[in-house]
C-alpha positions in Angstrom: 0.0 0.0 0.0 1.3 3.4 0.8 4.6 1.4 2.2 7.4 0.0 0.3 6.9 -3.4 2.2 3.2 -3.5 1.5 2.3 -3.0 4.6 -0.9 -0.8 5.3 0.0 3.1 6.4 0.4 4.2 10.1 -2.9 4.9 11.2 -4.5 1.7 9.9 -6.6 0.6 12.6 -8.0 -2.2 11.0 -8.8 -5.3 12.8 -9.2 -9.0 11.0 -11.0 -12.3 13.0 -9.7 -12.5 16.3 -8.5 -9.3 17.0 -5.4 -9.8 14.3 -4.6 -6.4 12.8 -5.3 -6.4 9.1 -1.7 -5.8 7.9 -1.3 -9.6 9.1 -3.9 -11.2 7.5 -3.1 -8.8 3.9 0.4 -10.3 4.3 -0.9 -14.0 4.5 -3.2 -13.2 1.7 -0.2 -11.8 0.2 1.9 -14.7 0.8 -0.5 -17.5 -0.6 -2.0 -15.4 -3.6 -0.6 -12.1 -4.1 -3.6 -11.0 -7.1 -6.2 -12.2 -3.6 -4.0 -10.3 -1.6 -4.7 -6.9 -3.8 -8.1 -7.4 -4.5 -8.5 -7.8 -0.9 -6.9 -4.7 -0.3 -9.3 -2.9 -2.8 -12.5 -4.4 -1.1 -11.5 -2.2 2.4 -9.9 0.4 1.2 -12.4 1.4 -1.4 -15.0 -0.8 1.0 -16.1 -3.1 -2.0 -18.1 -6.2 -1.5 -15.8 -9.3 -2.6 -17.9 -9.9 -5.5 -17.4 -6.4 -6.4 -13.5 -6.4 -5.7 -12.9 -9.2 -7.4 -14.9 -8.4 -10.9 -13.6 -4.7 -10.6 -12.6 -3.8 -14.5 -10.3 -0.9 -13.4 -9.9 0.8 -16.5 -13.4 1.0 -17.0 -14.5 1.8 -13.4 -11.9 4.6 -12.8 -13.3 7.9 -13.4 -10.4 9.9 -11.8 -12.1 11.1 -8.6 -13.9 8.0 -8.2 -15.1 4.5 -9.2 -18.0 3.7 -10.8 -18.9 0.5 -9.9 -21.0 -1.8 -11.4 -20.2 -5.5 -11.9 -21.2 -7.2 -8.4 -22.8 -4.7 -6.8 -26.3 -5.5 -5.1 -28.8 -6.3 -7.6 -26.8 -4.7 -10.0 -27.2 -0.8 -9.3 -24.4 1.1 -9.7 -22.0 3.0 -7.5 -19.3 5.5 -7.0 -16.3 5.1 -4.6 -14.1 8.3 -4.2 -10.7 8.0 -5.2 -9.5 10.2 -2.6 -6.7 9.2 -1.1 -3.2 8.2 -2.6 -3.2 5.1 -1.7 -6.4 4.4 -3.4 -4.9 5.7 -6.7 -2.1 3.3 -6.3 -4.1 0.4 -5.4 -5.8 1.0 -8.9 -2.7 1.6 -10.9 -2.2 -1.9 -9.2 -5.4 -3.3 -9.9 -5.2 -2.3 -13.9 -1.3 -4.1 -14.4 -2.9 -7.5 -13.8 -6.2 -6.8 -15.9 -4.8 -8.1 -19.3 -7.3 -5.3 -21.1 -9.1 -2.4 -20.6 -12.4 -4.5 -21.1 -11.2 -7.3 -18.0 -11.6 -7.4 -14.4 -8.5 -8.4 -12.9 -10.0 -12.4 -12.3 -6.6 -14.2 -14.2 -8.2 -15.4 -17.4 -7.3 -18.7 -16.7 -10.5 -18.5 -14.2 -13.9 -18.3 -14.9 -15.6 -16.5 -12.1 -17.1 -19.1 -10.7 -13.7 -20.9 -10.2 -12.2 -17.7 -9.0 -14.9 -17.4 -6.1 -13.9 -20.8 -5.6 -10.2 -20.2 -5.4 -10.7 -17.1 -3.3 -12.8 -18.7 -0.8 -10.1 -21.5 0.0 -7.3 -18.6 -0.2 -9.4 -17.0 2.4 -10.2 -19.8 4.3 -6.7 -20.8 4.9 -5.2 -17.6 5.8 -8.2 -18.1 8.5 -10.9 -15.4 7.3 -14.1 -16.3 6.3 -16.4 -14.0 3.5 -18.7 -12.8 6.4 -16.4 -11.5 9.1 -13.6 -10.2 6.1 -15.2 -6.2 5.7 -12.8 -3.8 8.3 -12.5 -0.4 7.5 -10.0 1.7 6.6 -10.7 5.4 8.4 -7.3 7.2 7.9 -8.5 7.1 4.5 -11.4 9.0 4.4 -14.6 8.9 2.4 
């Protein structure tokens, strides 16, 4: 993130399952699949649903101040999620190096999404978080 190691900013507050501070699970996530590890990342910094995250088209979705996001959102109405913060920005430059075009989501196109979910579950699973107790906030980082 805003560190050269990857590790989230000073002020990250965050908390994972079990009281374990979020930089530690992002780093396990990290360790086992670093694309899971970023898209992670954007879910609570931009606060994305997983779904959303993880079928992010970056290209498409950044509008400079914010994201419009559409794929995976809830019942599919669209969204904005200010780009506010320089971290954010980077996390996006990030997020559009491993979409392949500016018409993919940044799912490896050796996955369909359905084996993606898949694969992110068990990445999730084994660094110990589960998809319902996964969203922590981010508040040094605004919006």
């Amino acid at each position: 993130m805003s560190n050269d190691d990857g590790t989230p900013p000073p002020g990250w507050q965050s908390t994972m399952p079990g009281d374990r501070p979020a930089g530690d699970v992002l780093a396990k996530l990290d360790e086992i699949a670093p694309i899971i590890g970023l898209q992670s990342r954007l879910a609570l910094v931009f606060n994305l649903r997983l779904e959303e995250a993880m079928r992010l088209k970056p290209y498409i979705c950044d509008q400079v101040t914010h994201l419009n996001i559409v794929a995976g959102t809830k019942g599919g109405r669209p969204r904005t999620a200010p780009i506010d913060h320089p971290i954010k920005r980077s996390l996006l430059d990030q997020a559009k190096t491993l979409a392949s075009c500016p018409e993919h989501s940044t799912i490896p196109r050796t996955h369909s999404l359905a084996s993606w979910r898949s694969h992110f579950n068990y990445v999730l699973k084994k660094a110990g978080v589960t998809r319902d107790n996964f969203r922590a906030s981010a508040p040094s980082l605004g919006g």
